[in-house]
mmCIF file of the N, C-alpha and C atoms, coordinates in Angstrom:
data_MODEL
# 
_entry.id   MODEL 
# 
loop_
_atom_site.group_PDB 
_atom_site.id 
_atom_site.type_symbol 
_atom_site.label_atom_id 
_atom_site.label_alt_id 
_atom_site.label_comp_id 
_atom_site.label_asym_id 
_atom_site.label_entity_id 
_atom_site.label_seq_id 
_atom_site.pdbx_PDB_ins_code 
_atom_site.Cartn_x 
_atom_site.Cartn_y 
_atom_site.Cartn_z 
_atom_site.occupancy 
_atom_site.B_iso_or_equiv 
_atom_site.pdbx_formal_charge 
_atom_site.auth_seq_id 
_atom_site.auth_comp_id 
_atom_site.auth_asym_id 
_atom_site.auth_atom_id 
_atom_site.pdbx_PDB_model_num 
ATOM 1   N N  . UNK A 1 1  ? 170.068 105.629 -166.452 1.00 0.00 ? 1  UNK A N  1 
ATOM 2   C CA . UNK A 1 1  ? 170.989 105.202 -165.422 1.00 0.00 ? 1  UNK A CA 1 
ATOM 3   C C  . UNK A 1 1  ? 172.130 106.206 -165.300 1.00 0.00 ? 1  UNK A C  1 
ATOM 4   N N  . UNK A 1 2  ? 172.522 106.438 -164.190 1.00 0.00 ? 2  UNK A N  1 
ATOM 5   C CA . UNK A 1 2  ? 173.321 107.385 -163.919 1.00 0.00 ? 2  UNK A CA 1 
ATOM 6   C C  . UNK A 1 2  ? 175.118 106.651 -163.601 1.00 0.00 ? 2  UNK A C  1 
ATOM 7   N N  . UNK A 1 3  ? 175.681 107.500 -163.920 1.00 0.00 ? 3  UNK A N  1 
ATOM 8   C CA . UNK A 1 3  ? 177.616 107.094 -164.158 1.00 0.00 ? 3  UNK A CA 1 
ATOM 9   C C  . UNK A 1 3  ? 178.380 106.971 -162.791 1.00 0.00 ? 3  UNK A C  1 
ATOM 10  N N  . UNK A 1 4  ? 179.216 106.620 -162.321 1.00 0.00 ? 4  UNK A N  1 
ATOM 11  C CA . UNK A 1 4  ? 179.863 106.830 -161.099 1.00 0.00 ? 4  UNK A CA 1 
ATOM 12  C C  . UNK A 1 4  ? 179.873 108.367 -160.558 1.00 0.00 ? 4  UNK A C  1 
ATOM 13  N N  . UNK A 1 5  ? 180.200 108.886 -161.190 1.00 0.00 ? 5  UNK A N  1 
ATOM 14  C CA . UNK A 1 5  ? 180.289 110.163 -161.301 1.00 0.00 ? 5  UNK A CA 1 
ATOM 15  C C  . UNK A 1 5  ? 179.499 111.349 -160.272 1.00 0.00 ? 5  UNK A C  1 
ATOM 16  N N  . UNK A 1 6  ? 178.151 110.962 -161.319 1.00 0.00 ? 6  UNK A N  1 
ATOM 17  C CA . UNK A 1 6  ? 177.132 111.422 -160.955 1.00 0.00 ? 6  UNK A CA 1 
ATOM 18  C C  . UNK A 1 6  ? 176.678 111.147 -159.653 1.00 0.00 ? 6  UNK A C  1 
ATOM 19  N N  . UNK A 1 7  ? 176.521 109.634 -159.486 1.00 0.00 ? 7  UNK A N  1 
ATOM 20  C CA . UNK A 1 7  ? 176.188 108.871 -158.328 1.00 0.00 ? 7  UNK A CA 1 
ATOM 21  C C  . UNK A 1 7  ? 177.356 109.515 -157.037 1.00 0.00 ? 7  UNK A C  1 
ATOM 22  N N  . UNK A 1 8  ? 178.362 109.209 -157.292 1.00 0.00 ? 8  UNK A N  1 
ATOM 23  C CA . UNK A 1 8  ? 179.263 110.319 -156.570 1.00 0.00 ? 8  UNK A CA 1 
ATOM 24  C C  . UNK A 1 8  ? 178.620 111.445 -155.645 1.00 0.00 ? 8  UNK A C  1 
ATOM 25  N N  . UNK A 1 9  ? 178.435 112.541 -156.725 1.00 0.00 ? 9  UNK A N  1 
ATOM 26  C CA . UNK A 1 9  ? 178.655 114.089 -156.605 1.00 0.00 ? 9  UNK A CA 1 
ATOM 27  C C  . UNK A 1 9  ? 176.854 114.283 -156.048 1.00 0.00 ? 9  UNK A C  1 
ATOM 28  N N  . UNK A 1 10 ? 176.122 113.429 -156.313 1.00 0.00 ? 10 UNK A N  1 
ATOM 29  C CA . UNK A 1 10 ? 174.923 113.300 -155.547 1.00 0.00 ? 10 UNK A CA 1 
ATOM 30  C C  . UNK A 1 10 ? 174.734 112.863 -153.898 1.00 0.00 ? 10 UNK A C  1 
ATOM 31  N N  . UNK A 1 11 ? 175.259 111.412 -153.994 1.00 0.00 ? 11 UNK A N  1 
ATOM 32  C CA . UNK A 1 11 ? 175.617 111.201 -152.615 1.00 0.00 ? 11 UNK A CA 1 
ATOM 33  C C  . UNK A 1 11 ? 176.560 112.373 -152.149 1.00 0.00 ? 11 UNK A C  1 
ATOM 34  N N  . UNK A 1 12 ? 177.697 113.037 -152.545 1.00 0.00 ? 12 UNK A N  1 
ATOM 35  C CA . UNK A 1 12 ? 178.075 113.784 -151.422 1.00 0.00 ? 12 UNK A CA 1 
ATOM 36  C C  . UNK A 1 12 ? 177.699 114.809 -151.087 1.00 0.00 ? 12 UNK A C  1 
ATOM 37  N N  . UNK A 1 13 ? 177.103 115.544 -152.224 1.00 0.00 ? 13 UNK A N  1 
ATOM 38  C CA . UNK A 1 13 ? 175.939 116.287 -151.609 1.00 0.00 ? 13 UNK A CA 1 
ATOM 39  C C  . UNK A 1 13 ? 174.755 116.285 -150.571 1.00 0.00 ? 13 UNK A C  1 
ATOM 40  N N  . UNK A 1 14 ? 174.293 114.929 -150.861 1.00 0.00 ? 14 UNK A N  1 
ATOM 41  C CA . UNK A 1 14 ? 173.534 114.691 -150.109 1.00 0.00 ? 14 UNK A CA 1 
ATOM 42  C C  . UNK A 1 14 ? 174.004 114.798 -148.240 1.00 0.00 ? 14 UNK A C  1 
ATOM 43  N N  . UNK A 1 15 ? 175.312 113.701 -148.464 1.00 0.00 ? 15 UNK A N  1 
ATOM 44  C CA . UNK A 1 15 ? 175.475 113.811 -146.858 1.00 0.00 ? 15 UNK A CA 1 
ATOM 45  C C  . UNK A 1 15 ? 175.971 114.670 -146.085 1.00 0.00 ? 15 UNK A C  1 
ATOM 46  N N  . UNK A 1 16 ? 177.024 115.590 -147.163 1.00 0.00 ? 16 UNK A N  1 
ATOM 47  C CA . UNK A 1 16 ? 177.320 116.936 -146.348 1.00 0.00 ? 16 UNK A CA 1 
ATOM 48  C C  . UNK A 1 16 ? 176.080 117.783 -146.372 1.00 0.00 ? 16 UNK A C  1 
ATOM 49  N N  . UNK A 1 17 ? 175.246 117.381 -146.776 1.00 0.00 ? 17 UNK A N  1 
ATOM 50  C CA . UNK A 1 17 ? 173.710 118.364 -146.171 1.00 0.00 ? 17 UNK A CA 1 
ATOM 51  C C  . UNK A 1 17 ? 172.835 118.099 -145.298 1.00 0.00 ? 17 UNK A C  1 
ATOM 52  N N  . UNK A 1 18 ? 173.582 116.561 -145.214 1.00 0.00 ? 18 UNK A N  1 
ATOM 53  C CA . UNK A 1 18 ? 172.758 115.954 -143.900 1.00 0.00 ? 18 UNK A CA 1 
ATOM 54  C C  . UNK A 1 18 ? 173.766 116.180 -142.456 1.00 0.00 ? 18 UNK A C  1 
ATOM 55  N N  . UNK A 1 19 ? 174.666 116.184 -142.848 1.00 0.00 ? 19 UNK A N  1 
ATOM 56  C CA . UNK A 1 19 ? 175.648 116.823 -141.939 1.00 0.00 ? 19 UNK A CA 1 
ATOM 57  C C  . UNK A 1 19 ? 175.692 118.490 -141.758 1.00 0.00 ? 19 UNK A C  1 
ATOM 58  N N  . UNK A 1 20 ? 174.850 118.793 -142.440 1.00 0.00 ? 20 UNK A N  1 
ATOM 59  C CA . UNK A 1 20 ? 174.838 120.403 -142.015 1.00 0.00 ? 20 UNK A CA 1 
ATOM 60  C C  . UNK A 1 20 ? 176.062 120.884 -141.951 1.00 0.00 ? 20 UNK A C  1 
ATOM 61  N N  . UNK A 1 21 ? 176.869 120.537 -143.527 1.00 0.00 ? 21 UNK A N  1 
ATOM 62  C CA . UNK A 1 21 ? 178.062 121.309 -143.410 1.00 0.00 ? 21 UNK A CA 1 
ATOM 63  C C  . UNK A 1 21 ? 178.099 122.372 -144.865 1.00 0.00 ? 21 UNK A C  1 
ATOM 64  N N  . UNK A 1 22 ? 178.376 123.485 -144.676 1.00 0.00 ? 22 UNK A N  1 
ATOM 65  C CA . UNK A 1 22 ? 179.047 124.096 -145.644 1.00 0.00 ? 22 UNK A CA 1 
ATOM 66  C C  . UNK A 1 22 ? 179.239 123.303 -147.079 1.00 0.00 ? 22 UNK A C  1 
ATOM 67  N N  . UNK A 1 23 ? 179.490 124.215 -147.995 1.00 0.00 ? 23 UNK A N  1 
ATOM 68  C CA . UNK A 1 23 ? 180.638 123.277 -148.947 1.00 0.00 ? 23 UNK A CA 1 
ATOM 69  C C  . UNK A 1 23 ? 181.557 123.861 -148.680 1.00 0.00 ? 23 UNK A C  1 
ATOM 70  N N  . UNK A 1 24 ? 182.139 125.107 -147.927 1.00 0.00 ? 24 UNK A N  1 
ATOM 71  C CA . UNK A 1 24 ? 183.367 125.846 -147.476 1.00 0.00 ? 24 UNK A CA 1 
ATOM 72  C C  . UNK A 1 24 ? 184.176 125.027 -146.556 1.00 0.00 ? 24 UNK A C  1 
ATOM 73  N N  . UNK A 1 25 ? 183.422 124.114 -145.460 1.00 0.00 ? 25 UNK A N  1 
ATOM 74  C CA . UNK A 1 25 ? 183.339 123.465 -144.384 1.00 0.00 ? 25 UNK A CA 1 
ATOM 75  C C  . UNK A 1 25 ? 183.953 122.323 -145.280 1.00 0.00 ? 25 UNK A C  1 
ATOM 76  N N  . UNK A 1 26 ? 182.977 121.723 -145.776 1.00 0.00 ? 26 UNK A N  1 
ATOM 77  C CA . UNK A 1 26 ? 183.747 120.106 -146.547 1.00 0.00 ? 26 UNK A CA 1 
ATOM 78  C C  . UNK A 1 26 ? 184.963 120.577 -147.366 1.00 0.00 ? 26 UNK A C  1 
ATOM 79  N N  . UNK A 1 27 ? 184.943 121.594 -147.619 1.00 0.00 ? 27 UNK A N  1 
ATOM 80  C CA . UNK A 1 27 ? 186.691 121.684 -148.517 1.00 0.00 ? 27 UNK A CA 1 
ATOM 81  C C  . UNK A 1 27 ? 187.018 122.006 -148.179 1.00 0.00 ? 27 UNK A C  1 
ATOM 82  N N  . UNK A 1 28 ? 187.124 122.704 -146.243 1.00 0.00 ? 28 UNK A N  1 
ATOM 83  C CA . UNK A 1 28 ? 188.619 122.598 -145.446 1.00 0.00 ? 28 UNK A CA 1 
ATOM 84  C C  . UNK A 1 28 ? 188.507 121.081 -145.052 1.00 0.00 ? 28 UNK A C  1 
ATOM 85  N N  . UNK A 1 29 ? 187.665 120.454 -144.663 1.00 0.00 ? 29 UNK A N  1 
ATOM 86  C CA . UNK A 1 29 ? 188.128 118.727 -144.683 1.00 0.00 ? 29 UNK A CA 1 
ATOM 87  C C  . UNK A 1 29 ? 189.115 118.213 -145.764 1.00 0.00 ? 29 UNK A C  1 
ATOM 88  N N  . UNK A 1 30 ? 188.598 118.331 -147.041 1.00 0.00 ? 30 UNK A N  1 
ATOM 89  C CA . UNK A 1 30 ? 189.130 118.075 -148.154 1.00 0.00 ? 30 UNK A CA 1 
ATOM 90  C C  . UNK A 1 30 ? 190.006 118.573 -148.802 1.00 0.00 ? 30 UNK A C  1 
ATOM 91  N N  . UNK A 1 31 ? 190.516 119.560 -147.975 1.00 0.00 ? 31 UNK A N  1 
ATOM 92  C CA . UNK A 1 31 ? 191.603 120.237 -148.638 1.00 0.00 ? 31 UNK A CA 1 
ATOM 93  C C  . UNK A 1 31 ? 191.574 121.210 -150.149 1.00 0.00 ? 31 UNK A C  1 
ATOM 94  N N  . UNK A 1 32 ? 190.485 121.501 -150.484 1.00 0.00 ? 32 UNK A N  1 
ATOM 95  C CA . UNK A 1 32 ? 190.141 122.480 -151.538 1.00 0.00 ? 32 UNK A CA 1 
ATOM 96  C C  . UNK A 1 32 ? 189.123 123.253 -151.083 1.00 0.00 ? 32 UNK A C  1 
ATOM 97  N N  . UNK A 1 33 ? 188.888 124.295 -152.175 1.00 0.00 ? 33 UNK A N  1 
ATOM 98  C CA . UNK A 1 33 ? 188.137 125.368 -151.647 1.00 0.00 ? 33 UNK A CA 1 
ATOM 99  C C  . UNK A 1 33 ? 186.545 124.851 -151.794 1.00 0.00 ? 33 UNK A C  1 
ATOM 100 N N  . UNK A 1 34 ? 185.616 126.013 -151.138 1.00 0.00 ? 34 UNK A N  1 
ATOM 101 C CA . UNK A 1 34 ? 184.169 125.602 -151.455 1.00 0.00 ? 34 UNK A CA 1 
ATOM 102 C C  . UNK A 1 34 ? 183.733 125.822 -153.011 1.00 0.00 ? 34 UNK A C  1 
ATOM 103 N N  . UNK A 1 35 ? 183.982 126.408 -153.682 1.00 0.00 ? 35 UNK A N  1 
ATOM 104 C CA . UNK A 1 35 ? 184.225 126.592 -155.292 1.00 0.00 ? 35 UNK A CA 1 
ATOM 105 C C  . UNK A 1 35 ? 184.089 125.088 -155.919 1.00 0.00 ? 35 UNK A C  1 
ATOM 106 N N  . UNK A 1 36 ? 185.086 123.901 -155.312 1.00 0.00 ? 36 UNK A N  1 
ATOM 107 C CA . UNK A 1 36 ? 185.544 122.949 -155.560 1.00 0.00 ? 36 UNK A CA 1 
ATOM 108 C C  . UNK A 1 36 ? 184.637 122.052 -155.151 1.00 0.00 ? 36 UNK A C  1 
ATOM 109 N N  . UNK A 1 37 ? 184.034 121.604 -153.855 1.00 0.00 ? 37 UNK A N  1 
ATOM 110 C CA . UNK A 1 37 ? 183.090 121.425 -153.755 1.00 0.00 ? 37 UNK A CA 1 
ATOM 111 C C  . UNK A 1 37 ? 181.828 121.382 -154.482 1.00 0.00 ? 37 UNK A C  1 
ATOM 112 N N  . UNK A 1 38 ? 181.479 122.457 -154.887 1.00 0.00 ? 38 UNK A N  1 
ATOM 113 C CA . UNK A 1 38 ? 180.389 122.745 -155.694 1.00 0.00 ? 38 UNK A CA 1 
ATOM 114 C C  . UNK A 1 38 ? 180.520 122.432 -157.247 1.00 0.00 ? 38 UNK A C  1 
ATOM 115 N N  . UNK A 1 39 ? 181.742 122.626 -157.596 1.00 0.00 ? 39 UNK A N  1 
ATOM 116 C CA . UNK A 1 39 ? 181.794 121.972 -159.378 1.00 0.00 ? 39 UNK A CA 1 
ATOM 117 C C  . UNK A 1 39 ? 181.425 120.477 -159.033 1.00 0.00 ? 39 UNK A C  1 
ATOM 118 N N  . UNK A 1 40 ? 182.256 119.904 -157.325 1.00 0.00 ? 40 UNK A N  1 
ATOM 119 C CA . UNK A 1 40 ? 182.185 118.653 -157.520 1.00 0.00 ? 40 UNK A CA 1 
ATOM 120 C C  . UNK A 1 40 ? 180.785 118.199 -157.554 1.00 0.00 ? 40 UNK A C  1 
ATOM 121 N N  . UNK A 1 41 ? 179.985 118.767 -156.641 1.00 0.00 ? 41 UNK A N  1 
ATOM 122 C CA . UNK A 1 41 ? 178.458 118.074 -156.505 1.00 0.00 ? 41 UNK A CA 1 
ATOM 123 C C  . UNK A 1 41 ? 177.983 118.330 -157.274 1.00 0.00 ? 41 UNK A C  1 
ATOM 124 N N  . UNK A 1 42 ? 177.860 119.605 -158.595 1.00 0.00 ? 42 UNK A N  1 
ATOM 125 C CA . UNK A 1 42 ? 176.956 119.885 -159.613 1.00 0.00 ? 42 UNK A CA 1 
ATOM 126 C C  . UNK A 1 42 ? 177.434 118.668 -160.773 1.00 0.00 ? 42 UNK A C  1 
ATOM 127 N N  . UNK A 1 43 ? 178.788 118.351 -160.641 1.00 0.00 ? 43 UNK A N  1 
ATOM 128 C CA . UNK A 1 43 ? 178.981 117.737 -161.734 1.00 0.00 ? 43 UNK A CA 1 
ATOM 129 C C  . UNK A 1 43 ? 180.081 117.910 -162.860 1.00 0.00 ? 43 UNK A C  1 
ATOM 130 N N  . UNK A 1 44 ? 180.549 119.357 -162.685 1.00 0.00 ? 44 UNK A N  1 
ATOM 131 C CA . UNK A 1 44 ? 181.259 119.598 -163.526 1.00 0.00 ? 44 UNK A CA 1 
ATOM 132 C C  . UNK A 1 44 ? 183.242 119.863 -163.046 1.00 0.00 ? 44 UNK A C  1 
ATOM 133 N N  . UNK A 1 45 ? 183.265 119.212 -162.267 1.00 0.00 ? 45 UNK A N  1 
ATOM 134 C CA . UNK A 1 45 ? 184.492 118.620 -162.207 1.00 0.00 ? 45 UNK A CA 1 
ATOM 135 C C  . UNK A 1 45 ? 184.642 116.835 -161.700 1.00 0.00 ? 45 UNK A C  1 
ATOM 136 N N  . UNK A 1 46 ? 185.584 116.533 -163.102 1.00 0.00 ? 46 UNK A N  1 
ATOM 137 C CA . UNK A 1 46 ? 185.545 115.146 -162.788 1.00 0.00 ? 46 UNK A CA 1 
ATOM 138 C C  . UNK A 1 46 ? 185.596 114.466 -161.387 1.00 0.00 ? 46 UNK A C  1 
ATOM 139 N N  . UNK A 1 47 ? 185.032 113.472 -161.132 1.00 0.00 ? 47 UNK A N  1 
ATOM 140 C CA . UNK A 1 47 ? 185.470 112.600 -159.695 1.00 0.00 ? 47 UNK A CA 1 
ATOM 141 C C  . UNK A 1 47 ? 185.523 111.334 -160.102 1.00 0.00 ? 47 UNK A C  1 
ATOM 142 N N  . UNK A 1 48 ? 186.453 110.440 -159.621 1.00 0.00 ? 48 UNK A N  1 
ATOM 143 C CA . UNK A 1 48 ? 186.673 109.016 -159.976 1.00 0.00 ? 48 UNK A CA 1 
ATOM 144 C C  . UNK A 1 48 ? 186.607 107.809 -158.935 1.00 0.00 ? 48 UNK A C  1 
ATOM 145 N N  . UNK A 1 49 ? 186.509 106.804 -158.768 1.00 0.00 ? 49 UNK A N  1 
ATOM 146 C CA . UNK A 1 49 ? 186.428 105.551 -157.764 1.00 0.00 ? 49 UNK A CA 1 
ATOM 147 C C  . UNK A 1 49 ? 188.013 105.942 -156.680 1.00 0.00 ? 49 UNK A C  1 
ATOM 148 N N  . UNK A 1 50 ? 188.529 106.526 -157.434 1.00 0.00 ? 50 UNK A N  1 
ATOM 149 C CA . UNK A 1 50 ? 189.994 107.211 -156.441 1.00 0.00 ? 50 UNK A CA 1 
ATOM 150 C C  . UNK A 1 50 ? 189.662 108.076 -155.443 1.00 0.00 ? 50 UNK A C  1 
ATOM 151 N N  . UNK A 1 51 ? 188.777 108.972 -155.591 1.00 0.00 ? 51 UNK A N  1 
ATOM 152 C CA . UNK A 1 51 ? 188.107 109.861 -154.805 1.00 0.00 ? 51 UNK A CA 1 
ATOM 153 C C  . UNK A 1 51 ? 187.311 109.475 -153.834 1.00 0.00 ? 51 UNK A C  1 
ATOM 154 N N  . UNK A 1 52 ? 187.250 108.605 -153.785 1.00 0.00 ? 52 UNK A N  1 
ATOM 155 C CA . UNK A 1 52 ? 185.851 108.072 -152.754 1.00 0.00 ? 52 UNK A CA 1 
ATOM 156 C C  . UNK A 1 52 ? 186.165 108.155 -151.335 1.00 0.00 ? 52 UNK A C  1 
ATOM 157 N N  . UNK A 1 53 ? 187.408 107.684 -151.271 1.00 0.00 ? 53 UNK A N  1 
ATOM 158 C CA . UNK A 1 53 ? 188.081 107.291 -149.707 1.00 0.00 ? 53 UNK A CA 1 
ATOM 159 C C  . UNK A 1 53 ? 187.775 108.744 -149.246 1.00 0.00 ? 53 UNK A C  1 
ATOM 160 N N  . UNK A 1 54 ? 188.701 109.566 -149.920 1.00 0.00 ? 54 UNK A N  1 
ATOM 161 C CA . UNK A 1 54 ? 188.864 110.979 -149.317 1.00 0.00 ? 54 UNK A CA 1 
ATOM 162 C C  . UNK A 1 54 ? 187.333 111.394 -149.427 1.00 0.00 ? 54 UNK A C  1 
ATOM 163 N N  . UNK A 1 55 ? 186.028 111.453 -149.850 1.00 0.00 ? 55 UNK A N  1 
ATOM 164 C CA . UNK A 1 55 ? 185.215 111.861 -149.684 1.00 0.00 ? 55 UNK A CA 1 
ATOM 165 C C  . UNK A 1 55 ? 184.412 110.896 -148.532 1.00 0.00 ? 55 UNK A C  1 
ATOM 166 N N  . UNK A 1 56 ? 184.511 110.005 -148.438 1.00 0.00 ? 56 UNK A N  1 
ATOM 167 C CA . UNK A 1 56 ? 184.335 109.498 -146.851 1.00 0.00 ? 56 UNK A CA 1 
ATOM 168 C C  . UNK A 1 56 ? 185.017 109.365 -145.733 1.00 0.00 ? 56 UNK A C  1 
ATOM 169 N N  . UNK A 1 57 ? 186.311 110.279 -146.008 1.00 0.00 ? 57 UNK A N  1 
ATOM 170 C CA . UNK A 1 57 ? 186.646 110.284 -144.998 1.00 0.00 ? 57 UNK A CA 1 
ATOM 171 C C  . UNK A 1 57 ? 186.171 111.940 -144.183 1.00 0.00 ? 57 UNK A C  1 
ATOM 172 N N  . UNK A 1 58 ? 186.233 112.481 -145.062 1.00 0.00 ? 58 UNK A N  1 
ATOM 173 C CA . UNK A 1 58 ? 185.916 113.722 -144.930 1.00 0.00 ? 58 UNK A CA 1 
ATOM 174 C C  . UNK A 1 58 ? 184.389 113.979 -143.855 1.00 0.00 ? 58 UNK A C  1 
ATOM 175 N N  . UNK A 1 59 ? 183.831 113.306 -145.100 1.00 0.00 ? 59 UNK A N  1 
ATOM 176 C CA . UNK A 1 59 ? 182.226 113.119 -144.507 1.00 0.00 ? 59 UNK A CA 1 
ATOM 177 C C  . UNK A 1 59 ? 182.391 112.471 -143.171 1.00 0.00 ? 59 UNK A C  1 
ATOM 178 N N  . UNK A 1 60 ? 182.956 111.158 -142.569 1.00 0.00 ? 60 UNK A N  1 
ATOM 179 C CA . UNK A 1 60 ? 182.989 110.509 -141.238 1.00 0.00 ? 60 UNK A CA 1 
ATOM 180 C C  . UNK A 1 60 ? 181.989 109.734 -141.743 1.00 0.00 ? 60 UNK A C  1 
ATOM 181 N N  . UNK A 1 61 ? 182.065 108.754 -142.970 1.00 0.00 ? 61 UNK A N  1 
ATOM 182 C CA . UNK A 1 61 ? 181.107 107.859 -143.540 1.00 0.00 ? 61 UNK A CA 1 
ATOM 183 C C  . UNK A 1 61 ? 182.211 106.226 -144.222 1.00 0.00 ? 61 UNK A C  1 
ATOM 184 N N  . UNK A 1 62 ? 181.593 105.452 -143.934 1.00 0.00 ? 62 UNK A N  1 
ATOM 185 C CA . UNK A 1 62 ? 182.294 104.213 -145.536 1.00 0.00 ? 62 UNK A CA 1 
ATOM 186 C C  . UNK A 1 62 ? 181.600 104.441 -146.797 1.00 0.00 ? 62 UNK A C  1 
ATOM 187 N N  . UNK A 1 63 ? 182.281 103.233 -147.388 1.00 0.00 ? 63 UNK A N  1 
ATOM 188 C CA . UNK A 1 63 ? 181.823 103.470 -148.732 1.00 0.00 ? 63 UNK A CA 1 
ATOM 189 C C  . UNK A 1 63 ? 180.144 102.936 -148.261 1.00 0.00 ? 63 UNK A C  1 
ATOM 190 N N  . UNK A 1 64 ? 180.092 102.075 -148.231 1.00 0.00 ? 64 UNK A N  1 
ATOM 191 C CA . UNK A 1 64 ? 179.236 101.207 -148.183 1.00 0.00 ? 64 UNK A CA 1 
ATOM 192 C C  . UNK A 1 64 ? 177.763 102.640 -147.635 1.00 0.00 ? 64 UNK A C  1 
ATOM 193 N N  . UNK A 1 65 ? 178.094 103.245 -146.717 1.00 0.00 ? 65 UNK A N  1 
ATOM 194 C CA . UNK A 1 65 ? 177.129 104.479 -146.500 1.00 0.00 ? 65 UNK A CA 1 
ATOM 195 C C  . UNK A 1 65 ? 177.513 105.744 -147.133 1.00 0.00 ? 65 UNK A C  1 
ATOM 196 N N  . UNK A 1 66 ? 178.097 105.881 -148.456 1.00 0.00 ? 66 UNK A N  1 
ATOM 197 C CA . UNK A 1 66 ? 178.191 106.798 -149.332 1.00 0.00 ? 66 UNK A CA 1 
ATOM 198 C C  . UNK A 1 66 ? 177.078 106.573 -150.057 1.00 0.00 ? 66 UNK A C  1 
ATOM 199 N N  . UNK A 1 67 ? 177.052 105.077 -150.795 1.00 0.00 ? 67 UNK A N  1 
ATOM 200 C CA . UNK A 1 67 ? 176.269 104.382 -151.643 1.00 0.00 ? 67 UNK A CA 1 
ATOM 201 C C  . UNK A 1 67 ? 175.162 103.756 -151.101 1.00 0.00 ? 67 UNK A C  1 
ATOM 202 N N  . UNK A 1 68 ? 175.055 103.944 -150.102 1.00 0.00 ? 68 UNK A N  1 
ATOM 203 C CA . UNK A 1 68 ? 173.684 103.295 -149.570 1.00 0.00 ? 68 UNK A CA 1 
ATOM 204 C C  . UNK A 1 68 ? 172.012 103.641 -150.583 1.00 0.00 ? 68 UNK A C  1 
ATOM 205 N N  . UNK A 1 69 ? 172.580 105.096 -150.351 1.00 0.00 ? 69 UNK A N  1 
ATOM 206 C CA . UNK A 1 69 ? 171.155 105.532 -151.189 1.00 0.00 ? 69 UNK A CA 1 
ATOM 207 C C  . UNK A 1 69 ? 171.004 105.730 -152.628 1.00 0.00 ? 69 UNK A C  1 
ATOM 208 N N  . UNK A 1 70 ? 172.064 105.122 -153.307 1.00 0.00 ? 70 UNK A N  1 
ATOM 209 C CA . UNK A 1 70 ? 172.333 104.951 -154.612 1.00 0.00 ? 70 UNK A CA 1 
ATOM 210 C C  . UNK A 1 70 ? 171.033 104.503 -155.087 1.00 0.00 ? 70 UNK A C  1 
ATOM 211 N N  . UNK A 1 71 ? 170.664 104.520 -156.418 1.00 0.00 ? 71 UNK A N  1 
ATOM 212 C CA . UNK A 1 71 ? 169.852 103.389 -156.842 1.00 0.00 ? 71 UNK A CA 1 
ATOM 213 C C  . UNK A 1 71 ? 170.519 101.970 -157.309 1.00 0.00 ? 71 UNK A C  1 
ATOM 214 N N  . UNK A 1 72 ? 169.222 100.937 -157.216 1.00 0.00 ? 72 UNK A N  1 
ATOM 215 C CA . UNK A 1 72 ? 170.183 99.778  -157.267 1.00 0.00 ? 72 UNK A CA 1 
ATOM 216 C C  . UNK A 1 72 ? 170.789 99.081  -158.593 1.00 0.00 ? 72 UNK A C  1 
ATOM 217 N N  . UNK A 1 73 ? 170.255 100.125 -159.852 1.00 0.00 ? 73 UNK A N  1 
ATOM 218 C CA . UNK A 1 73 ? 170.093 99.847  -160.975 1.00 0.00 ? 73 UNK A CA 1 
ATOM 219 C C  . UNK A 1 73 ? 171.557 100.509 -161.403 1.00 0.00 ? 73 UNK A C  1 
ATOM 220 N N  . UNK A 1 74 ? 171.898 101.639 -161.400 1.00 0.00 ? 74 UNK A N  1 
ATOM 221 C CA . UNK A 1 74 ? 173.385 102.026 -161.089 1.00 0.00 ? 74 UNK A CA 1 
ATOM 222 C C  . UNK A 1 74 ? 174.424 101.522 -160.582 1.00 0.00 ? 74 UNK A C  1 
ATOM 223 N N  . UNK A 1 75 ? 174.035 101.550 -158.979 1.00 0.00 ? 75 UNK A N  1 
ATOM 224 C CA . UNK A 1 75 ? 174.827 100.477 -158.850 1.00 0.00 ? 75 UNK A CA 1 
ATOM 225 C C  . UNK A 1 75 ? 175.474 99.274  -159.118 1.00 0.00 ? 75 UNK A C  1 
ATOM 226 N N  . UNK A 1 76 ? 174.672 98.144  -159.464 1.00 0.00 ? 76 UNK A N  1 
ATOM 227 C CA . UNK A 1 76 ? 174.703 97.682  -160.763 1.00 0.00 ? 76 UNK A CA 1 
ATOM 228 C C  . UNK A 1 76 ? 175.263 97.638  -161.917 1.00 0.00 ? 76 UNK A C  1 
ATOM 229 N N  . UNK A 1 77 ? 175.400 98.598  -162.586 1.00 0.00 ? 77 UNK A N  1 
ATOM 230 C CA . UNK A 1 77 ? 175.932 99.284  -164.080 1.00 0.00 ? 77 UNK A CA 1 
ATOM 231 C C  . UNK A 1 77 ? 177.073 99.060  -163.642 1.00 0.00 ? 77 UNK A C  1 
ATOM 232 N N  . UNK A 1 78 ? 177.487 100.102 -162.553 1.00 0.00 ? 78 UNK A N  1 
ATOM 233 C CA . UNK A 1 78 ? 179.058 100.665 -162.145 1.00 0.00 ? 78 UNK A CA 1 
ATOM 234 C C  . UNK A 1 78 ? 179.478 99.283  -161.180 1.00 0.00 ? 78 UNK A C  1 
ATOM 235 N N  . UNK A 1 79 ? 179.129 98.317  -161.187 1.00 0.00 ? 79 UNK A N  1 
ATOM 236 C CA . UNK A 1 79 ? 179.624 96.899  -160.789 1.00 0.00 ? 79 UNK A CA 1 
ATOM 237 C C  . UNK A 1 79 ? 179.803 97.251  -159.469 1.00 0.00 ? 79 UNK A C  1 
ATOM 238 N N  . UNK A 1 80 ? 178.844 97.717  -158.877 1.00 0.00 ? 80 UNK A N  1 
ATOM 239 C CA . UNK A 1 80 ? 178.896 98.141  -157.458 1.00 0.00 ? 80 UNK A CA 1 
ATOM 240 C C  . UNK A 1 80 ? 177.796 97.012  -156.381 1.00 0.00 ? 80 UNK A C  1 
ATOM 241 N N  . UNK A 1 81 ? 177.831 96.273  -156.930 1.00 0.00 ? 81 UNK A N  1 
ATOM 242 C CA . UNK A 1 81 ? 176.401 95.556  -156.058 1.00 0.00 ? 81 UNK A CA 1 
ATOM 243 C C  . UNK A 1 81 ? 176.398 94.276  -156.726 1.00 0.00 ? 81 UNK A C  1 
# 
């Protein structure tokens, strides 16, 4: 089972690729560089339940379609469902 975290930096990967954006592109949304971006989706910079807003807002998504494609077993874990 995978951590908030993870579940995170997956979904936003995912949708800024479904959005055909940059990660240069999502971190002028977000206000950091594409560098930043990319620690965020690989994983290796922390992200927390604080982060979420600003990563859907960025994206032009809710939570609720951040996590859509979560699994439901995670979800779950992280008291999300």
């Amino acid at each position: 089972m995978a951590d908030l975290q993870t579940v995170i930096a997956a979904n936003v990967r995912s949708e800024r690729a479904r959005l055909k954006l940059t990660q240069r592109q999502l971190g002028e949304r977000l206000g950091v560089s594409g560098d930043t971006v990319s620690d965020i989706e690989s994983g290796q910079r922390t992200t927390t339940a604080n982060d979420i807003p600003r990563f859907c807002e960025a994206l032009g998504i809710t939570i609720t379609e951040l996590f859509a494609r979560a699994e439901p077993d995670d979800l779950g874990v992280m008291g999300l469902q």
